[in-house]
C-alpha positions in Angstrom: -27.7 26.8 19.3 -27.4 23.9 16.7 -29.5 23.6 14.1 -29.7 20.5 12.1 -32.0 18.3 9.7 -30.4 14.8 9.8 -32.5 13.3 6.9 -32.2 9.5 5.6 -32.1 10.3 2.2 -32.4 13.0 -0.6 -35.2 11.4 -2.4 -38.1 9.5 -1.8 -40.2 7.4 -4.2 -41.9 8.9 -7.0 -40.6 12.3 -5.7 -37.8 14.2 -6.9 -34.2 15.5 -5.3 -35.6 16.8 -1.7 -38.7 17.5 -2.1 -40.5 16.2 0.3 -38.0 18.3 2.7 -38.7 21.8 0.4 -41.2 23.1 3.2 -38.9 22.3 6.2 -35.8 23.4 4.3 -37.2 26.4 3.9 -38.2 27.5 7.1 -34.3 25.8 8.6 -32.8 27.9 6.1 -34.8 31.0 6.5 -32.2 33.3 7.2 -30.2 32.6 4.5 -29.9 33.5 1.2 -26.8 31.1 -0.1 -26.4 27.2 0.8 -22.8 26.0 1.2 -22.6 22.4 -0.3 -20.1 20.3 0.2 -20.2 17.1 -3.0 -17.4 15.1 -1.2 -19.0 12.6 -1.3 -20.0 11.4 -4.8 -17.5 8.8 -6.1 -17.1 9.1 -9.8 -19.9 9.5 -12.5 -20.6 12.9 -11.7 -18.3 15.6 -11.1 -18.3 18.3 -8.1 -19.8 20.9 -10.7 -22.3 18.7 -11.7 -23.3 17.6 -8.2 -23.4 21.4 -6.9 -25.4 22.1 -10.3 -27.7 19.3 -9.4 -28.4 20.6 -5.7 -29.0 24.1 -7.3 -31.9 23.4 -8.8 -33.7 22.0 -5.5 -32.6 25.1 -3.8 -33.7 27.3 -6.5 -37.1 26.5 -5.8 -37.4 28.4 -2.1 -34.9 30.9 -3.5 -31.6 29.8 -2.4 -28.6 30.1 -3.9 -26.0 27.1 -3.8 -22.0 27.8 -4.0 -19.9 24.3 -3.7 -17.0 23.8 -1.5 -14.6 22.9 -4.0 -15.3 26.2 -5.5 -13.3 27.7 -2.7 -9.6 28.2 -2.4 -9.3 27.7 1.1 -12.2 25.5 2.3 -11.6 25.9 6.0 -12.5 29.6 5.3 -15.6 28.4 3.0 -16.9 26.6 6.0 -16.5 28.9 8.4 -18.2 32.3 6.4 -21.2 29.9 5.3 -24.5 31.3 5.9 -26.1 27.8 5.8 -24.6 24.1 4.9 -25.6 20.9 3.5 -23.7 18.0 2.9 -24.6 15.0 0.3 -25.3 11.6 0.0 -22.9 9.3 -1.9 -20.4 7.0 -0.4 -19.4 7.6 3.4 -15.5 6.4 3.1 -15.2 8.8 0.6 -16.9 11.6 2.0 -15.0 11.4 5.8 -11.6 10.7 3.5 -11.7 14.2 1.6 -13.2 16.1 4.9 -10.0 14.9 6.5 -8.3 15.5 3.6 -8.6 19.0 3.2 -8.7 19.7 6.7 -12.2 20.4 7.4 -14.2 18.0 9.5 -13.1 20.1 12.8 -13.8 23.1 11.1 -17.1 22.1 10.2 -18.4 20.7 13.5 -17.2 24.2 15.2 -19.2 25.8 12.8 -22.3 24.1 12.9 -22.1 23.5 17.0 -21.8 27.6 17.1 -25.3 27.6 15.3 -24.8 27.3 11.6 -27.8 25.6 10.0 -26.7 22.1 8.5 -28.4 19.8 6.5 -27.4 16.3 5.7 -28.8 13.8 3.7 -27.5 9.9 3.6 -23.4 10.1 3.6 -24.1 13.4 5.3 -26.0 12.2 7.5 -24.1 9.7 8.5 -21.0 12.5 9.4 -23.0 14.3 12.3 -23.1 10.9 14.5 -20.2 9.7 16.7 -18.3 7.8 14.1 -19.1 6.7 10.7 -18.9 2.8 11.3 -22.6 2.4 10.9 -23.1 3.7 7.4 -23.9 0.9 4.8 -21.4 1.9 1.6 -18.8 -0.2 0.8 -15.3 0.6 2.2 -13.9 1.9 -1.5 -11.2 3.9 0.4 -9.4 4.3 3.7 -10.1 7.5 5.8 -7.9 8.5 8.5 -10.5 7.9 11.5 -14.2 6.1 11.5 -14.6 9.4 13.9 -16.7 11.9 12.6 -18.8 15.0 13.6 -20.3 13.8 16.8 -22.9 16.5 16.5 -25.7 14.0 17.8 -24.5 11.5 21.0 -25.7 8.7 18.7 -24.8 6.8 15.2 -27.1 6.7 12.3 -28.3 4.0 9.8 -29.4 5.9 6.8 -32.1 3.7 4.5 -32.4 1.4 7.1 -34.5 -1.6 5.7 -36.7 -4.1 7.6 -36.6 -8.0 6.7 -38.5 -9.0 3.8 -40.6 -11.8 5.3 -41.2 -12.9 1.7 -37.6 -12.8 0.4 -35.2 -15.7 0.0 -32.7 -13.7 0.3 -30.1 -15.4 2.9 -27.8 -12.6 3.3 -27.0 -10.5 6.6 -30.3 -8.0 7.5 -29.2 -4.8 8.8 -30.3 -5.4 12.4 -28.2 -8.2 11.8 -25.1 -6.1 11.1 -26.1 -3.5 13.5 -26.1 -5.8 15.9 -22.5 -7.4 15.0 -21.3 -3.5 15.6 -22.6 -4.1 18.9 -20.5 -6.5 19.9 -17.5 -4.6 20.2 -19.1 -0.9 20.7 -21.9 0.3 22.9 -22.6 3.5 20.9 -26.7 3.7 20.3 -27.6 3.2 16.5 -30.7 4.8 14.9 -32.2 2.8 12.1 -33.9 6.0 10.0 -36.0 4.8 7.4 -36.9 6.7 3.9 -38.7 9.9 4.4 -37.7 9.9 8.0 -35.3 13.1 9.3 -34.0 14.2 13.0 -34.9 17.7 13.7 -32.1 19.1 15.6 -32.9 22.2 17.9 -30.2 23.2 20.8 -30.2 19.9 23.0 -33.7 18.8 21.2 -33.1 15.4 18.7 -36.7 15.0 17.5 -37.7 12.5 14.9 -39.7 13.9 12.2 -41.4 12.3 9.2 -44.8 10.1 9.1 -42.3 6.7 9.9 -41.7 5.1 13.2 -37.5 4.6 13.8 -35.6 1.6 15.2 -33.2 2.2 18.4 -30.4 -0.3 18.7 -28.8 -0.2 21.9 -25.8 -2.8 23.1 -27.3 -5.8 25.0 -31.2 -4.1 24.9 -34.0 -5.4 22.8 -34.6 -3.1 19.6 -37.2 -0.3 20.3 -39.7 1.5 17.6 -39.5 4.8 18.1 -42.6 6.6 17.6 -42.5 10.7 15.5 -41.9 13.7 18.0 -39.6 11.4 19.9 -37.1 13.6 21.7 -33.7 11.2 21.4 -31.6 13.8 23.3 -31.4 11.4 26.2 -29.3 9.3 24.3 -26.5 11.7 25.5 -27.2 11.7 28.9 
């Protein structure tokens, strides 16, 4: 059965790196006793080490142990003996570029469909949705396929933003954009705003969090989703 937290981001305002999710983690993680990280994603500035040192810390506070995936010899193997995964924000070309790279993005849907629990956050995020062309980072590098986990029957928008009523700003919203993807692709697209996470449970999608969600569908007026929505019928 899968289990999955799909969470917009790693850190909310005034809080520090996840916790606001430390409760839930700990309870999705519960029988586990080391986290799998994979730090694909982070382009330049911070190393893989630093990343993975960075992520120990949050796990350290509900006793969890963190290992990085560049640690291992043979990822594919690294992926498939985890006890638990989560994957981190960062830039999304990037991140889908190296999974492809080192052979691992089949791997690591197998895993997590055969009941691995996964957490992703942003850029990982982003991965467990149908393909990547919804994400909002800049296109610094070429992946072999905008395909991606397809975990959830849906796309995300991580961060998503609402117009600024007040701004005079005159640049593209992301509903804007969102809906530009429509026009050429009827995949659903989630906005998921900060402090917002899907709660994945078996065939259960539930949105989690204290904020409402925006549902983008091609041709169909955008829809607020309320929390404890069940989104599985997105698949069906």
């Amino acid at each position: 059965m899968k289990k999955l937290i799909i969470a917009s981001t790693s850190t909310i305002h005034g809080g520090s790196y996840l916790d606001y999710l430390l409760a839930t983690l700990e309870n999705h993680f519960k029988d586990c006793s080391e986290i799998l990280f994979i730090p694909y994603a982070r382009p330049g500035g911070i190393s893989h080490d630093d990343y993975t040192a960075n992520v120990r810390q949050a796990f350290a506070k509900i006793n969890l142990t963190v290992k990085g995936l560049h640690e291992f010899e043979n990822p594919v193997e690294g992926i498939q003996k985890a006890q638990g995964i989560f994957t981190g924000g960062g830039n999304t070309f990037l991140l889908v570029t190296q999974l492809y790279q080192n052979k691992v993005m089949d791997v690591l849907a197998k895993t997590v469909e055969s009941g691995t629990p996964y957490l992703g956050s942003s850029a990982g995020s982003n991965i467990t949705g149908l393909t990547m062309q919804t994400t909002n980072d800049m296109p610094i590098i070429y992946p072999p396929s905008f395909k991606t986990l397809g975990l959830i029957p849906f796309n995300l928008n991580p961060h998503y933003l609402d117009p600024d009523t007040n701004s005079k700003h005159m640049g593209e919203t992301r509903e804007t954009r969102i809906k530009e993807f429509h026009a050429f692709n009827s995949t659903p697209v989630l906005g998921l705003r900060e402090g917002s996470w899907l709660e994945v449970s078996g065939e259960k999608i539930i949105l989690k969090g204290n904020l409402t969600a925006r549902l983008f569908q091609q041709n169909q007026t955008p829809v607020e989703l309320e929390p404890e929505t069940d989104l599985a019928y997105l698949g069906k």
